[in-house]
OpenMM code with the backbone's topology and positions (N, CA, C; nanometers):
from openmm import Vec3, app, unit

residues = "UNK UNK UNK UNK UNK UNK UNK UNK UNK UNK UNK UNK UNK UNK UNK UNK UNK UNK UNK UNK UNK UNK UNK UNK UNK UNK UNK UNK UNK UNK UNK UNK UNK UNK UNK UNK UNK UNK UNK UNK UNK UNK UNK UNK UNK UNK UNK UNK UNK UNK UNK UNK UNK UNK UNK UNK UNK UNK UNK UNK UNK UNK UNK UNK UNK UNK UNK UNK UNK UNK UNK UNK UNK UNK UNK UNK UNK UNK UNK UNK UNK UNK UNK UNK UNK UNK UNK UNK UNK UNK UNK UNK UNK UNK UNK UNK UNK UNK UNK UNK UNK UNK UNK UNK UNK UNK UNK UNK UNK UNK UNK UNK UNK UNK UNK UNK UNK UNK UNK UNK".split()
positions = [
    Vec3(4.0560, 0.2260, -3.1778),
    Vec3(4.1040, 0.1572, -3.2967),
    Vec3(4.1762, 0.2553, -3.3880),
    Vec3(4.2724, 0.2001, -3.4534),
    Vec3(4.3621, 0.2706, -3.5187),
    Vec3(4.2422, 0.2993, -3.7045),
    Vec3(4.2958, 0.3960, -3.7252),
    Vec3(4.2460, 0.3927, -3.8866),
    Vec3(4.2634, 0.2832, -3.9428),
    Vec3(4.3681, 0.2200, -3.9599),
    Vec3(4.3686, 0.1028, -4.0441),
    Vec3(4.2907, -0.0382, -3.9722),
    Vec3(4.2897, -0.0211, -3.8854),
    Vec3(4.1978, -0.1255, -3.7732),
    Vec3(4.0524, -0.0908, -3.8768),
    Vec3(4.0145, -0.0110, -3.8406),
    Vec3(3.8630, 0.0929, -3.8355),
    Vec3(3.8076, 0.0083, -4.0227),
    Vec3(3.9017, 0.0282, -4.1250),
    Vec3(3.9324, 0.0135, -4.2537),
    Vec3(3.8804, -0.1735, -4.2941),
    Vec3(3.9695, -0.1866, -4.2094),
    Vec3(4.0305, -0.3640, -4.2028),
    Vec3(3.8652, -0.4077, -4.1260),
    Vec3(3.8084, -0.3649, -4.0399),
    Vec3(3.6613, -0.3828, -4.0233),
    Vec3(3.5725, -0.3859, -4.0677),
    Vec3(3.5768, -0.2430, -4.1514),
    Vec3(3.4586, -0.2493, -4.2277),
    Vec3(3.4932, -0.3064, -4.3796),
    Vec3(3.6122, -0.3427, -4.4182),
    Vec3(3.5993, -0.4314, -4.5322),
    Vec3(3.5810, -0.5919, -4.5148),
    Vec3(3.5970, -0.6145, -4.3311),
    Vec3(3.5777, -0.7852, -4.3431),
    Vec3(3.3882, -0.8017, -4.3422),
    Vec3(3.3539, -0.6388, -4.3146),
    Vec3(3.1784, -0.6480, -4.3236),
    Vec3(3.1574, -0.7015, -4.4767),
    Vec3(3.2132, -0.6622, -4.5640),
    Vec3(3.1902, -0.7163, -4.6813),
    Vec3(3.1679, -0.8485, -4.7507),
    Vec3(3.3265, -0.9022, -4.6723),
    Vec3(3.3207, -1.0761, -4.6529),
    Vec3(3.2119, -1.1562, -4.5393),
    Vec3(3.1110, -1.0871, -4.4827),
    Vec3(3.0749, -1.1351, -4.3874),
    Vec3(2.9159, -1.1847, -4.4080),
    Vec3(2.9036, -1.3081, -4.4490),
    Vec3(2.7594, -1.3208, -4.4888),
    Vec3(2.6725, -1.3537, -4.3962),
    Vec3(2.7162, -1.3555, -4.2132),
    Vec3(2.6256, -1.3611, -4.1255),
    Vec3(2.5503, -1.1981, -4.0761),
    Vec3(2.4201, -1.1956, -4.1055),
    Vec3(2.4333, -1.0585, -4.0423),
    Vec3(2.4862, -0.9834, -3.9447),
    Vec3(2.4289, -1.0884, -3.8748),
    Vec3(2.4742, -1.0380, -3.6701),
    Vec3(2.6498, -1.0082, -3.6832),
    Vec3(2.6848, -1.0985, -3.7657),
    Vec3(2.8631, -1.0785, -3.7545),
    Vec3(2.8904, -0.9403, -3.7979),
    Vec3(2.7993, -0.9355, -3.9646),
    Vec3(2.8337, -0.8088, -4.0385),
    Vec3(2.7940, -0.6615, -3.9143),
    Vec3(2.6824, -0.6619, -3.8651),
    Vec3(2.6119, -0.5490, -3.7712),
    Vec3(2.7422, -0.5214, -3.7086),
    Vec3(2.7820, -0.6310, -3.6427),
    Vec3(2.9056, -0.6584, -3.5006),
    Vec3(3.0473, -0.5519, -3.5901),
    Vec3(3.0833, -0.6358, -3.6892),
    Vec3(3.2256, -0.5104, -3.7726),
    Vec3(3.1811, -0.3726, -3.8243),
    Vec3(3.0484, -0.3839, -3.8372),
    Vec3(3.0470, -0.1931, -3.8821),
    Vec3(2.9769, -0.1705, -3.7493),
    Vec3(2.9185, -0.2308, -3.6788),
    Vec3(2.9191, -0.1121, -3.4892),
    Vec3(3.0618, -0.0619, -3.4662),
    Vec3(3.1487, -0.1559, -3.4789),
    Vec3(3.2698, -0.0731, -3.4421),
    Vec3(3.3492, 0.0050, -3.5674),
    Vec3(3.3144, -0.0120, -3.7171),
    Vec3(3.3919, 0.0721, -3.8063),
    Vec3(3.2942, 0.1933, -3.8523),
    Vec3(3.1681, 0.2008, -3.7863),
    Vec3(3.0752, 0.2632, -3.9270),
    Vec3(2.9967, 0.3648, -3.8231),
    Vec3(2.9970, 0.4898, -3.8516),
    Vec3(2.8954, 0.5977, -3.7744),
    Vec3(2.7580, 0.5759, -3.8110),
    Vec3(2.6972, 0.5868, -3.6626),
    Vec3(2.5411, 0.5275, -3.6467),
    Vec3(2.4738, 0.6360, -3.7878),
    Vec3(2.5120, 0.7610, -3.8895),
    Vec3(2.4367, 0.7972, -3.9330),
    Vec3(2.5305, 0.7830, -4.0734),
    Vec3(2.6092, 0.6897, -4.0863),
    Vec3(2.7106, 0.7413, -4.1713),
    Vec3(2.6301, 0.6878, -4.3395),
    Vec3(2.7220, 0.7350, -4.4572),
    Vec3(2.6830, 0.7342, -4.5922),
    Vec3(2.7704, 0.6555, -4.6603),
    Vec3(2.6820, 0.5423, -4.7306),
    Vec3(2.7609, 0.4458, -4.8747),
    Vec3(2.7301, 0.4840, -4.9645),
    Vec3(2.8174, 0.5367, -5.0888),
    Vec3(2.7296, 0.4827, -5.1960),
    Vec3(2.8534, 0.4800, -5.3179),
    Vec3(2.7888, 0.4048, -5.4228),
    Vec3(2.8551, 0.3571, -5.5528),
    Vec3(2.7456, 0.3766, -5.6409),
    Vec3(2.8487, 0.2916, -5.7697),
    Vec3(2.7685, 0.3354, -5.8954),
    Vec3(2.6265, 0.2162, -5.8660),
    Vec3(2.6237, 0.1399, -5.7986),
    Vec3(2.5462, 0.0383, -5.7422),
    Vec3(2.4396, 0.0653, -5.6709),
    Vec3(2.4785, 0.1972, -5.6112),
    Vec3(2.3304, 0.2197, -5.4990),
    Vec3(2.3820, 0.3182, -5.3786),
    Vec3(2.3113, 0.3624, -5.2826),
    Vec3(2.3057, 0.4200, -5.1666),
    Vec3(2.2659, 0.3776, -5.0364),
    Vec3(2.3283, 0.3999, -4.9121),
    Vec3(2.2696, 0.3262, -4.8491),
    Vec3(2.3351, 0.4691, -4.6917),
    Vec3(2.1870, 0.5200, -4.6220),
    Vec3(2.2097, 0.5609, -4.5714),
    Vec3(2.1986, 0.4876, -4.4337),
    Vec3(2.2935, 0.5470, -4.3445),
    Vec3(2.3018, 0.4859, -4.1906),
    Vec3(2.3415, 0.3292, -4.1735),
    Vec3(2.3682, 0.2970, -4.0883),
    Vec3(2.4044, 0.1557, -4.0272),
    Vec3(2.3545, 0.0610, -4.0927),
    Vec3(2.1949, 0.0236, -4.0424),
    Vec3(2.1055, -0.0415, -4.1034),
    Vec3(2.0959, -0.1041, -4.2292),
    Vec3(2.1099, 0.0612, -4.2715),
    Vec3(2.0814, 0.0369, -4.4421),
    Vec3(2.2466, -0.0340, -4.5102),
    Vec3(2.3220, 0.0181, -4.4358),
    Vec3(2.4975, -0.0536, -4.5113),
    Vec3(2.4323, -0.2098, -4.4449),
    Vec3(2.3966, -0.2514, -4.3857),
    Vec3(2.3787, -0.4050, -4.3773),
    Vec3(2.3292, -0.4642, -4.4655),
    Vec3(2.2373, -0.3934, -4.4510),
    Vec3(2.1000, -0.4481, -4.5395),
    Vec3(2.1716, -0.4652, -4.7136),
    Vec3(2.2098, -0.3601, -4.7365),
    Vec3(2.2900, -0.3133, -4.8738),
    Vec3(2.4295, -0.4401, -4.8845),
    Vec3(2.4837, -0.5292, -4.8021),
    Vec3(2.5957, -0.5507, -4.8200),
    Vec3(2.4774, -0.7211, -4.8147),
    Vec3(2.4054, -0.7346, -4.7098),
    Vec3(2.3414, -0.8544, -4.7556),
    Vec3(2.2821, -0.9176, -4.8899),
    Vec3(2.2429, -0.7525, -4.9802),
    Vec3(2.2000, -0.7520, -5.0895),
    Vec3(2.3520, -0.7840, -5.2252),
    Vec3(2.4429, -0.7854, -5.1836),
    Vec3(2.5547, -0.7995, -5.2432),
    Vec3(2.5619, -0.9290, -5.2788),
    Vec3(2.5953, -0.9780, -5.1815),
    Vec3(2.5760, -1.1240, -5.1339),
    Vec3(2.4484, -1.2533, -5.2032),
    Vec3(2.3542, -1.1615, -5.1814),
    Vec3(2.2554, -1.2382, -5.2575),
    Vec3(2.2459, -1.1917, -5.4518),
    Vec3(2.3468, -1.0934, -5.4608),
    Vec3(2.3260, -1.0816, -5.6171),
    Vec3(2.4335, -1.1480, -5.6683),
    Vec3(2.5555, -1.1745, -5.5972),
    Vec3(2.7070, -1.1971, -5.6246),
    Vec3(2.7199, -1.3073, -5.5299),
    Vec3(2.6958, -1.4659, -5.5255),
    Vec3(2.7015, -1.5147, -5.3945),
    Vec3(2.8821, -1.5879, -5.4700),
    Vec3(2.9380, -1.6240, -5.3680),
    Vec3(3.1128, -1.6406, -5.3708),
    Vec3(3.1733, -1.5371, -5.3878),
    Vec3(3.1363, -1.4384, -5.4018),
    Vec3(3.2457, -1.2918, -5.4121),
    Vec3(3.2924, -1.2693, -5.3038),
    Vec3(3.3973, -1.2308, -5.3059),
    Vec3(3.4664, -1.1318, -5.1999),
    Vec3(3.5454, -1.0490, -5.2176),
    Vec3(3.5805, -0.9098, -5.1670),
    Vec3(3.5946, -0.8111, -5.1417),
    Vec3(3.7533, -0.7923, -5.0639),
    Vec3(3.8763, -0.7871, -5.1747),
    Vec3(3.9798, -0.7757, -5.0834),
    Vec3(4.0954, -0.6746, -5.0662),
    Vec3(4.1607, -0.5726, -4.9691),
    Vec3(4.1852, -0.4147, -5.0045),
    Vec3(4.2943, -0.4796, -5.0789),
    Vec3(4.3728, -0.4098, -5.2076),
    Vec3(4.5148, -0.3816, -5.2660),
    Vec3(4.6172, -0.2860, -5.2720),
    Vec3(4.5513, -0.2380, -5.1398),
    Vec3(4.6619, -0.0890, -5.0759),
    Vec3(4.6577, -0.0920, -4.9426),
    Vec3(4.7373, -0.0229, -4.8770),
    Vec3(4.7333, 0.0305, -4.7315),
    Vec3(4.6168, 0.1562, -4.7891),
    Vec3(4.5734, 0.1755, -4.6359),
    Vec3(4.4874, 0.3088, -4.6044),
    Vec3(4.5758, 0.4593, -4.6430),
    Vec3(4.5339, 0.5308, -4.7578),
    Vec3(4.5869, 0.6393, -4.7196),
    Vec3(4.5479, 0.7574, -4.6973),
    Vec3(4.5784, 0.8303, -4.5486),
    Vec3(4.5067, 0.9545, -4.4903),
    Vec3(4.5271, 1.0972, -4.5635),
    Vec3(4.4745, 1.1615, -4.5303),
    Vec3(4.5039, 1.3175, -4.5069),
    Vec3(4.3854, 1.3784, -4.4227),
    Vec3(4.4229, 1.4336, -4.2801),
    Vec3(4.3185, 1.4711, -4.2237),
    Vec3(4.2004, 1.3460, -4.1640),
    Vec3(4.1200, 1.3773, -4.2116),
    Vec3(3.9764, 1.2962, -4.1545),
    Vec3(3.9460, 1.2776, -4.3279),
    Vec3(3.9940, 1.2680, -4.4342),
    Vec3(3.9925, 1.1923, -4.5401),
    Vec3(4.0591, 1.0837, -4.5743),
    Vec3(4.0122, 0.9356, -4.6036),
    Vec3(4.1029, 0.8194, -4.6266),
    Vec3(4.0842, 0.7895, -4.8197),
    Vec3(4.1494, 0.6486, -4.8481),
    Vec3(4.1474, 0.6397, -4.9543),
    Vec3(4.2123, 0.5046, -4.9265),
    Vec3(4.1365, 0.4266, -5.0394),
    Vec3(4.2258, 0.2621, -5.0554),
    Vec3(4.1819, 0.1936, -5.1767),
    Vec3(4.2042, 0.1361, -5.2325),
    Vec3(4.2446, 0.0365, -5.3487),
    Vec3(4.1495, -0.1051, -5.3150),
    Vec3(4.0921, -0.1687, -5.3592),
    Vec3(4.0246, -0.3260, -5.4169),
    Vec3(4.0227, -0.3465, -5.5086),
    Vec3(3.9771, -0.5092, -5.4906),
    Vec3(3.9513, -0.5831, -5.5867),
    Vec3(3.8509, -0.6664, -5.5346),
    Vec3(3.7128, -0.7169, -5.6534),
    Vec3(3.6217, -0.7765, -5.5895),
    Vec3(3.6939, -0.9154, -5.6727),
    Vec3(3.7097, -1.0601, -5.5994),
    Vec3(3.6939, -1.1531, -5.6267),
    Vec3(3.5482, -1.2823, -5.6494),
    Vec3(3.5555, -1.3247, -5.8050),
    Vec3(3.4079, -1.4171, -5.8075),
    Vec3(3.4477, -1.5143, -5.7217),
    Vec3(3.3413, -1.6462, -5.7407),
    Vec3(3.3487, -1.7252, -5.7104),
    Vec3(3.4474, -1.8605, -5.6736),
    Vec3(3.5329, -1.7963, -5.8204),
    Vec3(3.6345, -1.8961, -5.8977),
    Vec3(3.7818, -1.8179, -5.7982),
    Vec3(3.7547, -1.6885, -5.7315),
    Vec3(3.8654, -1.6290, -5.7054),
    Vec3(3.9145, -1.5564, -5.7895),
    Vec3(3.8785, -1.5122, -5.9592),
    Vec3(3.9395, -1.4346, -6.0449),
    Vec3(3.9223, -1.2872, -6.0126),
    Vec3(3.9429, -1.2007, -6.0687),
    Vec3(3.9336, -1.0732, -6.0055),
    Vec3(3.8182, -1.0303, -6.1423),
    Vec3(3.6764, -1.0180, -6.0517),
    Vec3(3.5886, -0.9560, -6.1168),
    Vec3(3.5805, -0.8279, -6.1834),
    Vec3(3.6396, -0.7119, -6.0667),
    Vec3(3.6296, -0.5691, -6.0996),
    Vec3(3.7306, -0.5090, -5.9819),
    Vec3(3.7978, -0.4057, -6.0342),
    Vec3(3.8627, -0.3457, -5.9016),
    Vec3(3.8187, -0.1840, -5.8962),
    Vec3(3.8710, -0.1160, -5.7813),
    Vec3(3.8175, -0.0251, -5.7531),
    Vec3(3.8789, 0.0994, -5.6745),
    Vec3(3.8541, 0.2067, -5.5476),
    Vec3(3.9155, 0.2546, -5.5156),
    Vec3(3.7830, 0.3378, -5.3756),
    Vec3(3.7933, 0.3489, -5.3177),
    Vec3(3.6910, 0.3900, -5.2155),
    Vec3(3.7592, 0.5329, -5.1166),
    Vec3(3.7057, 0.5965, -5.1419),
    Vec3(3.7402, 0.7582, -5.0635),
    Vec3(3.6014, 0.7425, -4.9286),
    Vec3(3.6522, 0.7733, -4.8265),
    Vec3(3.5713, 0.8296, -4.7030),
    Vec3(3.5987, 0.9338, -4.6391),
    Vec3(3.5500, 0.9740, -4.5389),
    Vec3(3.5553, 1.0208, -4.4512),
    Vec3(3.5299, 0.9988, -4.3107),
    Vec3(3.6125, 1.0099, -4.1956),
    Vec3(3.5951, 0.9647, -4.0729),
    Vec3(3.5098, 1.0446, -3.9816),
    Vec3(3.4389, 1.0282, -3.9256),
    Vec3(3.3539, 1.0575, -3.8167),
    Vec3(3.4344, 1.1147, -3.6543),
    Vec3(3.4122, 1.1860, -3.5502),
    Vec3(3.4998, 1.2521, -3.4682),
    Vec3(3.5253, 1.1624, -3.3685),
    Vec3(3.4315, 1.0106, -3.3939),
    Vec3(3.4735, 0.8916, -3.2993),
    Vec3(3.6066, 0.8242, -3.3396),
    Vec3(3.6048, 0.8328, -3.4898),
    Vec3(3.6910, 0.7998, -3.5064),
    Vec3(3.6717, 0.6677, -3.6640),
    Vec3(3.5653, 0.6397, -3.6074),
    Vec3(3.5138, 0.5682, -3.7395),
    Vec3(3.4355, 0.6188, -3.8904),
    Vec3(3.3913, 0.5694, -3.9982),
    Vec3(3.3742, 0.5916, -4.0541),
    Vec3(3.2283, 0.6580, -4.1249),
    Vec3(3.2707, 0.7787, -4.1528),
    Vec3(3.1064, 0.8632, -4.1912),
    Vec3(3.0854, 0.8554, -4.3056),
    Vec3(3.1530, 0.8430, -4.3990),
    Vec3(3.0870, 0.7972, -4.5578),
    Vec3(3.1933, 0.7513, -4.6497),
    Vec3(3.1605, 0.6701, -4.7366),
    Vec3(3.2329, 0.6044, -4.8487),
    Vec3(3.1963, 0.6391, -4.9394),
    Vec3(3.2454, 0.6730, -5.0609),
    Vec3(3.2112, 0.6210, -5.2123),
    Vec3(3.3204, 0.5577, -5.2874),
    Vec3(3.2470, 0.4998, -5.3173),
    Vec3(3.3327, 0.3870, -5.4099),
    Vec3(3.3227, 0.3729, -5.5731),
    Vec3(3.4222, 0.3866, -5.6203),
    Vec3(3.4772, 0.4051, -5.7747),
    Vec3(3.5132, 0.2335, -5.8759),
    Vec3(3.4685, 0.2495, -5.9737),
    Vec3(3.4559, 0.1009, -5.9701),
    Vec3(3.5424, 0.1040, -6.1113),
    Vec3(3.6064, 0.0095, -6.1369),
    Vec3(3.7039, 0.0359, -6.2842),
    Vec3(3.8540, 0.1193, -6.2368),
    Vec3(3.8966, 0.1112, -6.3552),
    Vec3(4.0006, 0.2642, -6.3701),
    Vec3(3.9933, 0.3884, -6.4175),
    Vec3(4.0857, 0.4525, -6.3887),
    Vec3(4.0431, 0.6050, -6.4214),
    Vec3(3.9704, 0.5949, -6.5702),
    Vec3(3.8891, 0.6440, -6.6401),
    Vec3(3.8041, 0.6791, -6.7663),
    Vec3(3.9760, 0.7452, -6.8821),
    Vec3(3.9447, 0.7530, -6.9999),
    Vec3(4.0279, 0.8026, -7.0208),
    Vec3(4.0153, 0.9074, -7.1115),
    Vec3(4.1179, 0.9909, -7.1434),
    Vec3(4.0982, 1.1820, -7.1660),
    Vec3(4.0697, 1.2235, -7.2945),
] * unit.nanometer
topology = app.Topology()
chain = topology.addChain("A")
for resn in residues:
    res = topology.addResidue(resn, chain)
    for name in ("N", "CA", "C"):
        topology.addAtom(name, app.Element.getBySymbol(name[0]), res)
């Protein structure tokens, strides 16, 4: 899978309120030991990003999660742009998520930035 494949996976895990579906898009985007975290929480390994994205879902139910950039690389570092949508579809909060890729090729950790830059 291409990076942006890899990307486009693990953000439809977000939209994905069946587990088995969600497990199914991060087996193929997400390293069996890899790292989430935000101003929201942590969530180490596979498991726990499920578990953590089911918990989304049940705090935020109609939200979804949609990118507002292409992927952009340097190296085995990525970077991309969101926006979480409520219920209504308005744009709740947007954001910006930095990772790093794993030597399979998928993804070894995220953090995610929530708002806009703070200011000086």
């Amino acid at each position: 899978m291409t990076v942006n494949e890899i990307v486009a996976a693990y953000g439809a895990s977000w939209n994905e309120r069946d587990e088995q579906k969600r497990r199914k898009l991060l087996d193929a985007s997400w390293s069996d030991d890899g790292i989430y975290q935000d101003p929201m929480g942590r969530a180490e390994g596979r498991d726990a990003l499920v578990a953590h994205i089911g918990g989304f879902h049940e705090m935020m139910p109609g939200n979804t999660i949609e990118a507002t950039s292409g992927v952009d690389t340097y190296g085995e570092v990525i970077r991309f742009a969101w926006v979480m949508r409520d219920a209504d579809g308005k744009v709740a909060l947007e954001g910006m998520d930095f990772g790093e890729l794993a030597s399979d090729g998928r993804l070894k950790s995220i953090t995610g930035f929530f708002g806009p830059f703070p200011e000086q």
